[in-house]
C-alpha positions as CSV (number, residue, x, y, z in Angstrom):
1,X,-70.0,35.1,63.8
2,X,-70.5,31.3,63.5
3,X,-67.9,29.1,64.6
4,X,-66.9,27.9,61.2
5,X,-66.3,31.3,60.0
6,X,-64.7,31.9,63.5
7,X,-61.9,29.1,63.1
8,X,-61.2,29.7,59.4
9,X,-60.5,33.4,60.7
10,X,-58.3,32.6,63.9
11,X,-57.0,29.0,63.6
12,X,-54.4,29.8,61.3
13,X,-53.4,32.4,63.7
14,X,-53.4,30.5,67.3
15,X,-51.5,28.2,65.1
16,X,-48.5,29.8,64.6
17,X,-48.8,31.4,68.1
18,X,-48.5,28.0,70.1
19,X,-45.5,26.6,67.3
20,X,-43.7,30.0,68.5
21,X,-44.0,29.5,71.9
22,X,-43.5,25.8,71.8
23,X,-39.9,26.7,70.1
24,X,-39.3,29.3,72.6
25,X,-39.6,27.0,75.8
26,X,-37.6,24.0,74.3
27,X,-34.9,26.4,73.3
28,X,-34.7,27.7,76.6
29,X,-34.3,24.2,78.1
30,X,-31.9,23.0,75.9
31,X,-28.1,22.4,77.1
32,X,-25.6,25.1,76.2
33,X,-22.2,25.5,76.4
34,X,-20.7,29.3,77.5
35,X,-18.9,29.3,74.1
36,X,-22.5,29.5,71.9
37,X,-24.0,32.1,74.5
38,X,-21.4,34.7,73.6
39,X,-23.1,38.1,72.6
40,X,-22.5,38.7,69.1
41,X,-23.1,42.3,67.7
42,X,-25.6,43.1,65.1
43,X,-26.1,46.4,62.9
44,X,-29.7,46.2,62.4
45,X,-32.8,45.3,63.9
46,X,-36.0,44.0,63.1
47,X,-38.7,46.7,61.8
48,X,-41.3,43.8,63.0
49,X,-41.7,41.4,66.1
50,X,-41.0,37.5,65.5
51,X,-44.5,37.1,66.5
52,X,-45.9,40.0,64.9
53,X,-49.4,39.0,63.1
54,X,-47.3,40.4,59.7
55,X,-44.8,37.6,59.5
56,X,-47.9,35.5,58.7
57,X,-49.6,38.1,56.3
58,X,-51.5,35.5,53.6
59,X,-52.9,32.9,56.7
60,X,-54.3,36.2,58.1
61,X,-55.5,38.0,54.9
62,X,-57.9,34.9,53.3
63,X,-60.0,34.7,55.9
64,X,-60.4,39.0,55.4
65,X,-61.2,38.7,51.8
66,X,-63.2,35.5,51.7
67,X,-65.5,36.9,54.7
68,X,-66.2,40.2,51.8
69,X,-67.9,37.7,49.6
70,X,-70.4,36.3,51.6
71,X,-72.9,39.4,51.3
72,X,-72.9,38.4,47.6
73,X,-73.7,35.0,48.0
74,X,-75.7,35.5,50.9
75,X,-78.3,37.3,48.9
76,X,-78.9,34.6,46.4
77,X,-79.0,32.1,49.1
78,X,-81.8,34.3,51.1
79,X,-83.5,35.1,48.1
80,X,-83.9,31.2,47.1
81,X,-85.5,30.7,50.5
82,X,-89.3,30.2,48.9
83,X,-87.8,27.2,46.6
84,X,-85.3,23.8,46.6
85,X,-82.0,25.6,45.9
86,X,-78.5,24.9,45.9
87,X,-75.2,27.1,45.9
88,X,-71.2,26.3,46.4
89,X,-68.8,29.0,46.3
90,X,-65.3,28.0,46.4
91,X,-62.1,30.7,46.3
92,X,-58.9,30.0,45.1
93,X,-59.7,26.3,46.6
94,X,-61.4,27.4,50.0
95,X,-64.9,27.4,50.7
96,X,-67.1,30.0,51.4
97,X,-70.0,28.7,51.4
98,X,-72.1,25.8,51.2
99,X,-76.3,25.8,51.6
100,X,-78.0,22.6,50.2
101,X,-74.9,21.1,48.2
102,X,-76.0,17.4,48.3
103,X,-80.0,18.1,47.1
104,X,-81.1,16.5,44.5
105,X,-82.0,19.1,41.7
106,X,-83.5,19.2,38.3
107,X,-80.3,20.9,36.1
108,X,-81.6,21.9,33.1
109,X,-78.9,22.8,30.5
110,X,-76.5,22.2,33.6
111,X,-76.7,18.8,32.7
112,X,-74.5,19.8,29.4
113,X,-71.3,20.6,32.2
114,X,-71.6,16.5,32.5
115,X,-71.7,15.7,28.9
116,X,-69.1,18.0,27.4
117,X,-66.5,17.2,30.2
118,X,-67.3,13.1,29.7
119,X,-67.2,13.9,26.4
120,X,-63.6,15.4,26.9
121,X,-62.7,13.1,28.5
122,X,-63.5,9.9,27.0
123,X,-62.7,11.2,23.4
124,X,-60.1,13.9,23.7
125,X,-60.0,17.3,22.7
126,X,-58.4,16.6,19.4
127,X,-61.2,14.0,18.5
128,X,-62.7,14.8,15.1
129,X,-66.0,13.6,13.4
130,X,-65.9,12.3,9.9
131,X,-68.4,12.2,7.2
132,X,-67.7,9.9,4.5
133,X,-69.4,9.5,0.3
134,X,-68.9,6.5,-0.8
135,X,-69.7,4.7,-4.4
136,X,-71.0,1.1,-5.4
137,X,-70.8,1.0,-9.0
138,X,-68.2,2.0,-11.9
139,X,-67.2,5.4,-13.0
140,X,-66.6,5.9,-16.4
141,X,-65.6,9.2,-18.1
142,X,-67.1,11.1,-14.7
143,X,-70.1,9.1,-15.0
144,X,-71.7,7.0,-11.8
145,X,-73.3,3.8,-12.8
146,X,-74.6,3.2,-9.3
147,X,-75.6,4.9,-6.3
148,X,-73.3,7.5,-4.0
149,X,-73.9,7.4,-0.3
150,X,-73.6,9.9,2.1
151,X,-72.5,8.1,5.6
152,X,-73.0,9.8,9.0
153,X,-70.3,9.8,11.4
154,X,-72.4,11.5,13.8
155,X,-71.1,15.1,13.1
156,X,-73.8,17.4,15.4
157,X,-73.1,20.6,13.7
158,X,-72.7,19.5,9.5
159,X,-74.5,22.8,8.2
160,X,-74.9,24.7,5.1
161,X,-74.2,28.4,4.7
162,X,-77.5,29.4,4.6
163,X,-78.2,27.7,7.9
164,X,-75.0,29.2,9.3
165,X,-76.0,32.9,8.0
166,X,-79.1,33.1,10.4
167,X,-76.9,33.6,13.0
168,X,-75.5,37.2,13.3
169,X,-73.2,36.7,16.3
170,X,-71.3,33.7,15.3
171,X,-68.5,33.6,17.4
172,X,-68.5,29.9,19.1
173,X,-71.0,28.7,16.4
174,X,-68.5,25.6,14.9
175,X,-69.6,23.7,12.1
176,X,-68.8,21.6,9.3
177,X,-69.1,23.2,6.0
178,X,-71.4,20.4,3.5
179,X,-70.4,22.5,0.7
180,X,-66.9,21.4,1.3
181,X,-67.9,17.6,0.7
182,X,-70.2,18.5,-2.3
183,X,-66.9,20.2,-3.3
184,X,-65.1,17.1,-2.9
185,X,-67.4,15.1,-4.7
186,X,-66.7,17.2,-7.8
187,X,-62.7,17.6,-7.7
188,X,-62.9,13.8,-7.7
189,X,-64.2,14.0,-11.4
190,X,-68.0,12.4,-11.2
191,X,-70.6,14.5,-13.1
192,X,-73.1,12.5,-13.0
193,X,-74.7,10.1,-10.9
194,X,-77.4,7.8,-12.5
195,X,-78.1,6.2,-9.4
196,X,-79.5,7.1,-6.3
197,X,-78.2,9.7,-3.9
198,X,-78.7,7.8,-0.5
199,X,-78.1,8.9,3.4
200,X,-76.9,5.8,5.9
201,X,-77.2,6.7,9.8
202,X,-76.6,3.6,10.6
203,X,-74.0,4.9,13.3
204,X,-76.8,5.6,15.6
205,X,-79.8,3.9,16.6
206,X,-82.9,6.3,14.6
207,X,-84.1,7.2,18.2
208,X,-85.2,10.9,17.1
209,X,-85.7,12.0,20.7
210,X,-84.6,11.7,24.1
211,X,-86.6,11.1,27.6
212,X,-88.4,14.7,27.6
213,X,-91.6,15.6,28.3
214,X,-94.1,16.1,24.6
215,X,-94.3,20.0,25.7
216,X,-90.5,20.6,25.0
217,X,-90.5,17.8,21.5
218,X,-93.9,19.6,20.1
219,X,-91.4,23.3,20.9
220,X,-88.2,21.7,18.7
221,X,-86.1,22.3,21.7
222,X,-83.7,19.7,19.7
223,X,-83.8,18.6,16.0
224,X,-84.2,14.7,15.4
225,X,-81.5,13.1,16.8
226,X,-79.5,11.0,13.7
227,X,-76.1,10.1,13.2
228,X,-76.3,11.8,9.6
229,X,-78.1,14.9,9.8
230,X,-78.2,18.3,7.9
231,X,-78.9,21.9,9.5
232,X,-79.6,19.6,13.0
233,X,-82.7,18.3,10.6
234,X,-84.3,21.2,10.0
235,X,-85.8,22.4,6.2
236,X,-87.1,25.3,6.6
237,X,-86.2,28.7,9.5
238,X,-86.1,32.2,9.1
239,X,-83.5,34.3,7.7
240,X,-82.7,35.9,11.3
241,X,-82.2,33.6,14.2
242,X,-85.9,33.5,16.4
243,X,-87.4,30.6,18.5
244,X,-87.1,27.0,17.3
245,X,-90.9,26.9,17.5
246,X,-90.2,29.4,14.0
247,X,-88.7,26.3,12.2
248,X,-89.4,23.0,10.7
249,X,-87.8,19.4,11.1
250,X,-87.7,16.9,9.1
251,X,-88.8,13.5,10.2
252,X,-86.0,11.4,8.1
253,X,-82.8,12.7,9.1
254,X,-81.2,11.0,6.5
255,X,-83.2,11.6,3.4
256,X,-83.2,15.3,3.8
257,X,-79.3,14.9,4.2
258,X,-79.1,13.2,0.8
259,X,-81.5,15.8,-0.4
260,X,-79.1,18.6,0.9
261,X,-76.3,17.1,-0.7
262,X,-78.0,16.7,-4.2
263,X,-78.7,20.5,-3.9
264,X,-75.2,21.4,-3.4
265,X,-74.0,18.8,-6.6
266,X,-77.0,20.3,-8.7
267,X,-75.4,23.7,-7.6
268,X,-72.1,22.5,-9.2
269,X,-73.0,21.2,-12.3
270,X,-73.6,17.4,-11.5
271,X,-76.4,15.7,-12.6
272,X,-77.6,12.6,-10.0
273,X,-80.6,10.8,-9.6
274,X,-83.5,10.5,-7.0
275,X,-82.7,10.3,-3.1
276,X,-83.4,7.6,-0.6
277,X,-81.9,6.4,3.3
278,X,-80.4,3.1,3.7
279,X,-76.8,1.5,4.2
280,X,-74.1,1.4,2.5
281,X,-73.1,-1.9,1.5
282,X,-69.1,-2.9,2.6
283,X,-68.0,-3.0,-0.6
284,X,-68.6,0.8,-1.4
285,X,-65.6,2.6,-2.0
286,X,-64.7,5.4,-0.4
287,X,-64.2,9.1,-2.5
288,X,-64.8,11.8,-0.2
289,X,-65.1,12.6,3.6
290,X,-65.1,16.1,5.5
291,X,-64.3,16.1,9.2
292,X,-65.6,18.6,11.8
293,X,-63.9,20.9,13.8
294,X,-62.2,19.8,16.9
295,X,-64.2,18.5,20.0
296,X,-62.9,21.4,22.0
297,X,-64.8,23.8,19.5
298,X,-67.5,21.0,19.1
299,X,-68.3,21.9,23.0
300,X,-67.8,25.4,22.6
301,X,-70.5,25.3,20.4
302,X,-72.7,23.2,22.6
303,X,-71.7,24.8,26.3
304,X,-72.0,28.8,24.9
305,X,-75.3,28.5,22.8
306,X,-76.5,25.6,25.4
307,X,-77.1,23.7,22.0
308,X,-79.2,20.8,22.9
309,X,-78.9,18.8,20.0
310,X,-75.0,18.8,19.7
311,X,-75.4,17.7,23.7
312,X,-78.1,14.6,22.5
313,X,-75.3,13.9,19.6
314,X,-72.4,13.8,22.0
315,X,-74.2,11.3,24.4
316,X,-74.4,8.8,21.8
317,X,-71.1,9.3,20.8
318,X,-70.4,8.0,23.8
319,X,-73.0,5.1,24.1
320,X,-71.2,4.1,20.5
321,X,-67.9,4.4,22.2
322,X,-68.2,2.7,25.1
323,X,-70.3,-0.1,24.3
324,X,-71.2,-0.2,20.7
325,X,-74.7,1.2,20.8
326,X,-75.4,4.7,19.8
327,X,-78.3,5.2,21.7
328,X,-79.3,8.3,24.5
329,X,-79.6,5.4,27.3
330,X,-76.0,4.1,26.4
331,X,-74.3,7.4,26.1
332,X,-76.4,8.6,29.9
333,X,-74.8,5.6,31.3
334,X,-71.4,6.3,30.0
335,X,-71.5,9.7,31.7
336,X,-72.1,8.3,34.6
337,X,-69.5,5.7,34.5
338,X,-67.0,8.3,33.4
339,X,-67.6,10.6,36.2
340,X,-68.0,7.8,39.0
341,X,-64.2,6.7,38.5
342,X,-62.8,7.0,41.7
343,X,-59.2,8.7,40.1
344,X,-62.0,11.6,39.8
345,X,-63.0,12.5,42.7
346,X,-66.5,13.9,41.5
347,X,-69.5,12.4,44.0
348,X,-72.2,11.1,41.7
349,X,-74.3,9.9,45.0
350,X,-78.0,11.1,44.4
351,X,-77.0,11.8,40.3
352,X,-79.7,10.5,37.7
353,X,-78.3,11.1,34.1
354,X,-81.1,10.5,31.6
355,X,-79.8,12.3,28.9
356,X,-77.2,15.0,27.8
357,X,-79.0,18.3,26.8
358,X,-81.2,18.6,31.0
359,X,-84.6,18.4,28.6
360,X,-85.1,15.8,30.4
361,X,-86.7,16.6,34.0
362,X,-86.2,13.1,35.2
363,X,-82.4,14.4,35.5
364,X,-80.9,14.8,38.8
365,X,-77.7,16.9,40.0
366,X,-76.6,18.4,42.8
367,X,-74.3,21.4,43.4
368,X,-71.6,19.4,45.4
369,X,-70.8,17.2,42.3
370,X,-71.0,20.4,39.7
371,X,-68.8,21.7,42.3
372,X,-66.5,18.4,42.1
373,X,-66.4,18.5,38.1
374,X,-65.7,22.5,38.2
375,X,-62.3,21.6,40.2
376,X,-61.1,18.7,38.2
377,X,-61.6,20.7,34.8
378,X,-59.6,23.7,36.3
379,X,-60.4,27.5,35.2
380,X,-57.9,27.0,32.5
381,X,-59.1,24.5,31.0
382,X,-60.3,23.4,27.4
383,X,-63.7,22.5,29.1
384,X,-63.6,26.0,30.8
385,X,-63.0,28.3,28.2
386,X,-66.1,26.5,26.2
387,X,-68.5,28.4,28.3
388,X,-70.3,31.2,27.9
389,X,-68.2,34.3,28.6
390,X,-70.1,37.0,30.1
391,X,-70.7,40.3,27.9
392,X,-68.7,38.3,25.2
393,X,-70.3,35.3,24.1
394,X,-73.3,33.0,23.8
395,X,-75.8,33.0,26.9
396,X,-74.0,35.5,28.5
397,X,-73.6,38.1,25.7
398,X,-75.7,40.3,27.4
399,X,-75.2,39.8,30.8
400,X,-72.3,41.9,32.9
401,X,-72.2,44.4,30.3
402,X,-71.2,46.9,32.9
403,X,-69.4,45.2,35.6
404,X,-65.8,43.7,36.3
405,X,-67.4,40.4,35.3
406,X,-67.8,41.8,31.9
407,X,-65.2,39.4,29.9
408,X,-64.3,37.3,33.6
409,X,-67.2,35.2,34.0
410,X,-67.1,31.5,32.3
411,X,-70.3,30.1,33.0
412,X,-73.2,27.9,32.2
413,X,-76.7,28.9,32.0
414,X,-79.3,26.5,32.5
415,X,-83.4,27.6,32.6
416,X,-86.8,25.0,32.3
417,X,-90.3,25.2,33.3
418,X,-89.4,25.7,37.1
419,X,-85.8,25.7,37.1
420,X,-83.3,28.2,37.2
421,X,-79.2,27.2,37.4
422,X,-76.0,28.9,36.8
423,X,-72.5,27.2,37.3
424,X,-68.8,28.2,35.9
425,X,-66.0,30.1,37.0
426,X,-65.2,34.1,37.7
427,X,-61.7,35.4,37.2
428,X,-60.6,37.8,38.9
429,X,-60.3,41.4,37.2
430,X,-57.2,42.8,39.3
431,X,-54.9,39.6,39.9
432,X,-54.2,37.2,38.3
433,X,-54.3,33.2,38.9
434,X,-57.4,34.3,41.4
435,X,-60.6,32.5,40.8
436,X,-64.1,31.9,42.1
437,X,-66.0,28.8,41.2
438,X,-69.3,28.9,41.6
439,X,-72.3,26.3,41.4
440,X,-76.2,27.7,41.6
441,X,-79.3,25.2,41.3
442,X,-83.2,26.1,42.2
443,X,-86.1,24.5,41.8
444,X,-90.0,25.2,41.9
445,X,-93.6,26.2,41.3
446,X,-92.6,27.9,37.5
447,X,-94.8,31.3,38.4
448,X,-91.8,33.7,39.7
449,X,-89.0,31.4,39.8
450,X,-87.0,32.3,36.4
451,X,-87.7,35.7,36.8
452,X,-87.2,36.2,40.5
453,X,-84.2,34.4,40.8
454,X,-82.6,35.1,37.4
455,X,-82.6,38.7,38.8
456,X,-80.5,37.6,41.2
457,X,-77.9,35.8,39.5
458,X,-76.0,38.6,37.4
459,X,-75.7,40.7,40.3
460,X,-74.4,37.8,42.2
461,X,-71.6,36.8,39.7
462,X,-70.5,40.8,39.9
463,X,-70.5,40.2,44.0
464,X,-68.1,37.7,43.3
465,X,-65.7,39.6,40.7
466,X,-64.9,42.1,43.1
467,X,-62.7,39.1,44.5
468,X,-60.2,39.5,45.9
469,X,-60.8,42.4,48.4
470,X,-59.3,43.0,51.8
471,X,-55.9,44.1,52.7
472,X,-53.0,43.2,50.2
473,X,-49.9,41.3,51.4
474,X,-47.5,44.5,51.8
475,X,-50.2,46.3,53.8
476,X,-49.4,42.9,56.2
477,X,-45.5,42.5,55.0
478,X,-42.5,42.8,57.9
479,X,-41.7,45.9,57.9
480,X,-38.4,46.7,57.0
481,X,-35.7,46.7,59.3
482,X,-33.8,49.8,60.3
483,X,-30.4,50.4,61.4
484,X,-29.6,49.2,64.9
485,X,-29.7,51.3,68.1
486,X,-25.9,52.5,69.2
């Protein structure tokens, strides 16, 4: 046993021991007077000894039931031995164990832990995105004499239903109905637009892609990033959900918005004219707006599916926010800054934040400040109960099918070419208010690393859902007192 582990097991105990005696030796040299030293009778005795190990039964259990998870971490920590790996286990606020907590490590889609809980931060969970249509022209008798514009409030997640029906296992999948605007458009009595249908993204910059590497653009890991964007810019997928290499983008956002939109009207008997991009002038009027759902379901959406481009949306939310440019290397800053405020207490030292999504590998965690931002959110928070939830929902559907993790886990996956991660929380099954939080980063040659280690990870969350374990608190109670001797 190593003397960490031998103190957190003892400490407690010698503790109490030398407060006891130390009581004991200045009442017995304290002054008395003959009338407080009179023997009084009592009718019952104590079942257990003042200094008795029970009478300090939680100090003494901990140590018992933290020890019985460190086989479970243990493994994953010798079994990352052949790569850079990191992993902090933390229970019910105590640590258990710590191996490489201040490296350095390419995140993955651990990087979307930084973004959702800035984003949280910085916006509220309330905070709402709006898409507007506005007119420049007259309407007369339901006719448009001038162009309608659709503007972009950067909503990530503004879908149709036949985007939205691709997905059999929607639950977590939030988004903003368009039909709902194109309904809009109608009930306020235009049938006919004789000018053009146009798209304004002005919100954002028309930066289509973050800092990432042309393997992971060329795959569609993300739709082109746009302040006003359809189906997260794609035009074409299949009609079952498959890889994003299945599906084609568009390469103006904008345009195949206003195309979208025209579809919808067309649908609903109005008539309108050809579509284009551009802005809005400031003396369009205003006719119809939809706003998404939430930010707390926005993230839910993001943090379960590991959605990269409502992750690359959010970060320029927060460049926009913050300083008035809705740009990747504004909103990557922001993070940064919100995360760094001292009130925080997250360490940033040795954090590069390049974008919000982890495609970029130029990104750079480590498990001490995942760590960090797991204990300020709190397992019962808004940002915790946007993860994946294992055998429930998103990455972790079918993970812990079988286990007591099985609906306990909250967690966020994260894989890359040579990366492997998994952060979040595990409740425990058998009593409540009991949790583990858990950080897990590794990084190396990409031949065995996913698979090898992946292997590792679901049997290490169960490890850590058997928590807690050990004696209970009435196996270490007082006994009872009985009845005193005649």
């Amino acid at each position: 046993m190593n003397s960490a582990k031998f103190l957190r097991r003892w400490l407690p105990l010698v503790i109490v021991i030398v407060v006891a005696v130390a009581a004991w030796q200045t009442a017995k040299l304290a002054d008395t007077d003959t009338v407080s030293t009179t023997a009084r009778p009592y009718e019952r005795d104590l079942g257990t000894p003042i200094l008795s190990a029970r009478r300090v039964p939680e100090t003494l259990r901990a140590p018992v039931i933290d020890d019985a998870l460190v086989p479970s971490v243990q493994t994953i920590v010798d079994g990352s031995a052949d790569f850079t790996a990191c992993v902090t286990v933390q229970a019910d606020g105590r640590v258990i164990q710590e191996s490489g907590a201040d490296i350095p490590l390419v995140p993955a889609s651990n990087q979307k832990l930084l973004t959702t809980f800035a984003a949280l931060e910085e916006l509220g969970p309330d905070h709402r995105f709006i898409t507007t249509v506005k007119i420049d022209g007259v309407v007369t008798d339901g006719v448009l004499d001038g162009d309608l514009y659709l503007i972009g409030g950067g909503d990530p997640f503004l879908s149709t239903e036949s985007w939205r029906s691709q997905y059999e296992e929607r639950s977590g999948r939030f988004h903003t109905r368009l039909e709902d605007l194109a309904d809009a458009i109608v009930e306020s009595g235009i049938t006919t637009v004789n000018g053009t249908v146009i798209g304004d993204e002005s919100y954002f910059d028309d930066v289509r892609v973050g800092p990432w590497a042309q393997r992971l653009i060329d795959q569609r890991q993300s739709g082109p990033l746009s302040a006003l964007a359809v189906n997260e810019g794609h035009v074409e997928w299949p009609d079952v959900y498959s890889s994003a290499i299945n599906r084609s983008t568009t390469t103006e956002p904008p345009l195949q918005a206003a195309d979208a939109l025209r579809s919808l009207l067309s649908e609903r008997g109005v008539s309108t004219g050809s579509s284009g991009a551009g802005v809005a002038p400031a003396t369009a009027t205003e006719i119809a707006k939809v706003s998404s759902p939430a930010m707390v379901e926005i993230i839910t959406h993001v943090n379960s599916y590991s959605n990269n481009y409502g992750a690359e949306i959010l970060v320029k939310h927060l460049g926009r926010e913050t300083t008035g440019v809705g740009s990747t290397r504004a909103g990557a800053d922001a993070v940064l800054a919100i995360l760094s405020d001292p009130s925080r207490e997250i360490d940033t030292t040795n954090v590069v934040v390049n974008d919000g999504s982890g495609l970029a590998e130029s990104n750079r965690l480590t498990c001490r400040l995942v760590s960090d931002l797991l204990d300020q959110a709190g397992p019962d928070s808004d940002f915790a109960r946007s993860l994946s939830i294992g055998g429930r929902r998103g990455s972790l559907l079918n993970r812990h099918l079988e286990s007591p993790a099985n609906g306990q886990v909250f967690a966020k996956t994260g894989t890359l070419n040579g990366v492997t991660a998994l952060s979040g929380y595990v409740s425990s099954p058998t009593q409540p208010g009991s949790t583990v939080r858990f950080t897990y980063i590794a990084n190396g040659e990409l031949a065995g690393l996913n698979e090898e280690l992946r292997s590792l990870q679901e049997p290490f969350v169960d490890g850590l859902a058997t928590f807690p374990t050990g004696p209970t608190i009435d196996d270490l109670d007082p006994e009872p007192t009985t009845a005193a001797s005649p």
